[in-house]
C-alpha positions in Angstrom: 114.1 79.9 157.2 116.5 79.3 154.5 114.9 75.5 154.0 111.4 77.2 154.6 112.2 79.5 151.9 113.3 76.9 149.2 110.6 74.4 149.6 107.6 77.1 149.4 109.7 78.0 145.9 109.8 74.8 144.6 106.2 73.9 145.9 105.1 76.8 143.9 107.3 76.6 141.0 105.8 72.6 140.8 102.3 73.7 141.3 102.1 76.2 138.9 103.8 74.1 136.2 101.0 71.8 136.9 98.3 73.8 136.2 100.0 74.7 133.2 100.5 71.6 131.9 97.1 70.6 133.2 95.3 73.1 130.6 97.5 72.4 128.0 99.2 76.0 128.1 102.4 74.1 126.6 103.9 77.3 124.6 102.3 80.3 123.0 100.3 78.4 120.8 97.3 76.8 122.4 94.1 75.2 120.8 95.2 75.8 117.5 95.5 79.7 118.0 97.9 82.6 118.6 97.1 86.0 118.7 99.9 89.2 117.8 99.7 92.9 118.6 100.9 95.3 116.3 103.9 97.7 117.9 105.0 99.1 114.8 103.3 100.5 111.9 105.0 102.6 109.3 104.9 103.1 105.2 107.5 101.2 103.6 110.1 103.6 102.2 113.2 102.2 100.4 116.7 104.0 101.4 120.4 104.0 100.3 122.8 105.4 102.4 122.9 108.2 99.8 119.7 108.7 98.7 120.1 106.9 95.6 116.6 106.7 94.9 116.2 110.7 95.2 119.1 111.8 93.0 118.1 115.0 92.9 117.4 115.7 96.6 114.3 116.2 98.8 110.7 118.1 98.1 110.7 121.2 99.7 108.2 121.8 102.7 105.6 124.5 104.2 108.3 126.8 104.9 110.8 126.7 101.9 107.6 127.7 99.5 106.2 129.9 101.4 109.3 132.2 101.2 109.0 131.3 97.4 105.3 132.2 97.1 105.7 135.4 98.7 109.5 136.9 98.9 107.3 140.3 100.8 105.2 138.5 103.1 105.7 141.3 105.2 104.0 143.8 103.3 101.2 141.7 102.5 98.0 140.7 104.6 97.7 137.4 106.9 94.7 136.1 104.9 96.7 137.0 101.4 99.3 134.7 102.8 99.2 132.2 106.0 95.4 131.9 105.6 95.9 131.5 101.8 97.8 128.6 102.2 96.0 127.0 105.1 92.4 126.7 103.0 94.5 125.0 100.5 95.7 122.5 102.1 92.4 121.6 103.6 90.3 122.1 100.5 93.0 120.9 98.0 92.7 120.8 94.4 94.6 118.6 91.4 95.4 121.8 90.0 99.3 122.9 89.8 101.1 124.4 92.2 103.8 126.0 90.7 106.6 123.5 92.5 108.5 120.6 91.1 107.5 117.6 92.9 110.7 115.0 93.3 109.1 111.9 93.3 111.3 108.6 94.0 113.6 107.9 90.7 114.9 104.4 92.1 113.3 101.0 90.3 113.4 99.0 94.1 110.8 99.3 96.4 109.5 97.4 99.7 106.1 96.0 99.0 103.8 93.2 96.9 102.5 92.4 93.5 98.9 93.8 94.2 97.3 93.6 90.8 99.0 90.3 89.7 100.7 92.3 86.7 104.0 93.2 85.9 104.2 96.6 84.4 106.7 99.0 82.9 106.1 101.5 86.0 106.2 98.9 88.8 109.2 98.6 90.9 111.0 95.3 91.8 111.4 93.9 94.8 115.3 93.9 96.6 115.1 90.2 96.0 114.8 90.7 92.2 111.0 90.1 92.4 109.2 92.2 89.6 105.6 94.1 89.7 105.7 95.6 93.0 103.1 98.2 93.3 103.7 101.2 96.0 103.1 104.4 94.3 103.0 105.6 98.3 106.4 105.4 98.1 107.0 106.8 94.9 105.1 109.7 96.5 106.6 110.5 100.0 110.2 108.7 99.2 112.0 111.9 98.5 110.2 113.9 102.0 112.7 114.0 104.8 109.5 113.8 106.9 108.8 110.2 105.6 112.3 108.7 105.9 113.5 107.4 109.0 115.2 107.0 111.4 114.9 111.0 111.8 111.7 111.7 109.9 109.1 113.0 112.3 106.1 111.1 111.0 108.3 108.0 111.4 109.4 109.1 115.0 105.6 110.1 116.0 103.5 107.5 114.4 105.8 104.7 115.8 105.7 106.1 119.4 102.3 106.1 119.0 101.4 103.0 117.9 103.3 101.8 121.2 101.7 104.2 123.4 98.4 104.9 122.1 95.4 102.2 123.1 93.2 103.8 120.2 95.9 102.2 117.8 96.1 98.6 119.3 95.4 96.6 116.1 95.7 93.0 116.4 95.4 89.8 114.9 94.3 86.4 116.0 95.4 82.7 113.6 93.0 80.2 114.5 92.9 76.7 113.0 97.1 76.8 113.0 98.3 73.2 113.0 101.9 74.4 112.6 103.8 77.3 112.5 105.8 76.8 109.9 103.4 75.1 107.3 100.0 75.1 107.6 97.6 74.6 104.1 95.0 77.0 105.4 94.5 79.0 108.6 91.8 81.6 109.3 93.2 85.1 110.4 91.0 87.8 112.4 91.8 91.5 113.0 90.2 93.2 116.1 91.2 96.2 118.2 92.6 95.5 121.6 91.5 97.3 124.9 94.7 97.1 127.0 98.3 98.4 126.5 100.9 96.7 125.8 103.4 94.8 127.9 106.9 96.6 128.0 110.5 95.8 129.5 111.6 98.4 132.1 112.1 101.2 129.6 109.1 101.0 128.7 110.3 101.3 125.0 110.0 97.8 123.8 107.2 95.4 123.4 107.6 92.2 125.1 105.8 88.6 123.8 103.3 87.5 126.7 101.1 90.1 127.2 97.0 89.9 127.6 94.9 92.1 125.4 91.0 91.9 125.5 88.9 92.7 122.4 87.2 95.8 122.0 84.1 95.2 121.4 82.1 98.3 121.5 84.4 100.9 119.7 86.1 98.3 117.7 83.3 96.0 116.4 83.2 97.9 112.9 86.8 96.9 112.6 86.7 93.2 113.5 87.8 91.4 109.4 88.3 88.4 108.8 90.3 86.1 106.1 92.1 82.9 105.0 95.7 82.1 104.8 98.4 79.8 104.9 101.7 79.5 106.0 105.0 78.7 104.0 108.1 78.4 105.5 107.1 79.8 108.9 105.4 83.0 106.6 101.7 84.0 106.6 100.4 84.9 103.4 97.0 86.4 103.9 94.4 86.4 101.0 92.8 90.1 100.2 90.1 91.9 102.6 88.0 94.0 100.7 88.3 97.3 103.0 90.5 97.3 106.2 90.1 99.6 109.0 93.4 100.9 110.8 93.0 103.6 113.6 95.4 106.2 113.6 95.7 108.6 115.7 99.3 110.6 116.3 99.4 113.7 118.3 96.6 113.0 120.3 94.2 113.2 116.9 92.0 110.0 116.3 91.4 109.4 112.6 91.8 106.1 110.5 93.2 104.5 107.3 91.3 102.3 104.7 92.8 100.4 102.8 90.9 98.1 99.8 92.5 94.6 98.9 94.5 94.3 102.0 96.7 91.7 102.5 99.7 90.2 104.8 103.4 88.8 104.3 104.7 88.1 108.0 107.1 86.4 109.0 105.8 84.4 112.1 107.6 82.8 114.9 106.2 82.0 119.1 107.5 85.6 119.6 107.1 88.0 117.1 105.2 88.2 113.4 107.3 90.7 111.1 106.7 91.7 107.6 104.3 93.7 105.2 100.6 94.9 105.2 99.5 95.7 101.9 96.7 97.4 100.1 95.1 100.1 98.1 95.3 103.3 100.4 92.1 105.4 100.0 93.9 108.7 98.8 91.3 111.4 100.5 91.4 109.4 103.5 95.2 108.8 103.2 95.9 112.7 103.1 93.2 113.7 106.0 94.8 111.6 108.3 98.2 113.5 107.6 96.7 116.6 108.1 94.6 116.0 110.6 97.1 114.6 112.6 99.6 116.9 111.7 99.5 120.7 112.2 101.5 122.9 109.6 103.8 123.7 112.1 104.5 119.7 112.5 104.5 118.8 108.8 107.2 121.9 107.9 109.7 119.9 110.7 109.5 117.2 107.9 109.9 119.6 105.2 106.3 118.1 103.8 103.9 120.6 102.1 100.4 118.8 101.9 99.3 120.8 99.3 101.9 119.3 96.6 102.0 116.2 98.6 98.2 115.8 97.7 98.5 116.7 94.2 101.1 113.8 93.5 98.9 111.1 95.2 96.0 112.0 93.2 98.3 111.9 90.3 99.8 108.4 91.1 97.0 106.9 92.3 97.0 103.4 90.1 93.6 101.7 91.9 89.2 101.9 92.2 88.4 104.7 89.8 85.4 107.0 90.2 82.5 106.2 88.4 81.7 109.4 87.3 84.8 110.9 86.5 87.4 108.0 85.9 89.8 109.1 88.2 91.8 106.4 90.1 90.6 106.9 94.5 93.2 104.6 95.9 96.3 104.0 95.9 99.3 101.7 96.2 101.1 101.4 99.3 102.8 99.4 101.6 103.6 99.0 105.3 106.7 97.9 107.4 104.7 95.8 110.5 106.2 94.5 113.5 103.8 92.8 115.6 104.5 90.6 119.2 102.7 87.5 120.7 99.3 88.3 123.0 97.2 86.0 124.3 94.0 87.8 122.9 91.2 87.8 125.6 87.7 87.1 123.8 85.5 87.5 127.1 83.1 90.3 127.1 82.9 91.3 130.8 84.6 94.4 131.0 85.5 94.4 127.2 82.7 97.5 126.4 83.1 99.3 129.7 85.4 101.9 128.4 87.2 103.6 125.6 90.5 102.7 124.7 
């Protein structure tokens, strides 16, 4: 049995390595193209060990003003208070509110050079690289909520970018000669169907996986753009309007960001690095609260209604033709995406949302 046992292996072992072989399935990357999924998806926010950057401590949240706003709640009526608070945070205003907002004091920042300039405001780069533009950061850098590892919106959206199918962004590099230098590639985003392929604690996202494209719910977010890669790192040029679903806490909304491009560091295995764009700022702040009840944002000490106020204020990017005032803004993203081998049949790919 023992002999049985050990030929069957090796016949297999043999047979499959031939069929391998035989359609030139050599290593991840095969006719020129790779695909990555995307398991991690946060804003990039720039921390010392003691806060540094936020010398004079963190923005309060939902809670902490609220006892400010009104010391005798008690006495006073639920729509004079609760409700009071609630129809401004979903009909907000530029107007003051009454509360410092602590925005990041700190010149370094995580992020890219989006408007080719180097300006008095911008931060530089850990490296020593000047003109990075995140006003994002400069925003939600002093918010508990936003700093990780403990922050809840780090801690949610993370989880569920591993465990949510409505979040499976991907991207596909076709036209790759190399991995490590390659003059020009092309570089397509679609959304994937499937989820993701995990080691036994389900936890962590393993290279190897098969995701088919979505293409009946995800066809509006399929984008496309050049690159190349330097040094085994994929610099994307910009798209003009990017797409990312987002849903956390079981609410489906999305980003947009303008002038997105990517800084990823790419290997057979993984692809880590930066997305970067121009965040639409209404769209930026929906999603939050959307996603996010009062109850939930006051856990990360983050009050919407200042929050909001501040990006409006920093928002450095497409101004309204009527009034002048900046709609996007700055912003930059810590991605961590593994190997797939990206499916493009379409049997099966529009039976279902994901």
């Amino acid at each position: 049995m023992e002999r049985v046992s050990l030929f069957t292996v090796n016949f297999l072992t043999l047979f499959f390595l031939g069929i391998s072989v035989a359609s030139g399935q050599t290593g991840k990357l095969e006719n020129r193209s790779i695909g990555y999924v995307m398991t991690d998806l946060f804003w990039s926010v720039y921390q010392t060990p003691s806060a540094e950057e936020c010398p004079r401590g963190f923005n309060d949240g939902p809670r902490e003003q609220f006892e400010q706003l009104f010391p005798a709640h008690e006495l006073l009526s639920v729509e004079e208070t609760q409700l009071k608070q609630e129809i401004e945070t979903w009909h907000p205003t530029t107007e003051p509110d009454g509360f410092e907002f602590l925005e990041v004091e700190g010149r370094l920042s995580w992020g890219l050079n989006l408007d080719e300039r180097v300006d008095d405001n911008d931060f530089n780069h850990p490296d020593g690289t000047p003109g990075i533009d995140n006003e994002v950061y400069r925003a939600v850098g002093c918010i508990i909520g936003f700093r990780g590892p403990d922050g809840v919106e780090f801690i949610f959206q993370n989880k569920a970018i591993l465990d949510r199918r409505y979040n499976r962004m991907m991207i596909e590099l076709s036209g790759v000669d190399d991995l490590q230098n390659d003059e020009e590639v092309t570089v397509t985003w679609y959304r994937g169907m499937d989820r993701l392929l995990t080691d036994a604690t389900g936890q962590k996202a393993m290279a190897g996986g098969t995701q088919r494209i979505d293409y009946r719910w995800g066809q509006s977010l399929i984008r496309e753009s050049k690159g190349k890669i330097i040094d085994s790192v994929l610099i994307t040029e910009p798209i003009a309007d990017l797409v990312i679903p987002w849903m956390n806490l079981s609410v489906p909304s999305i980003h947009i960001f303008k002038d997105a491009r990517l800084h990823l560091n790419l290997s057979e295995e993984n692809a880590n690095g930066i997305l970067a764009g121009f965040a639409d700022v209404d769209t930026w702040y929906y999603q939050l609260i959307r996603n996010d009840s009062t109850h939930h944002l006051s856990n990360g000490q983050i009050s919407g209604i200042s929050l909001y106020k501040a990006l409006r204020r920093l928002a450095d990017a497409y101004p309204d033709q009527e009034t002048g005032a900046n709609t996007a803004i700055s912003t930059s993203l810590d991605i961590k995406m593994t190997q797939v081998f990206i499916s493009h049949d379409t049997v099966g790919a529009i039976a279902s949302s994901p």
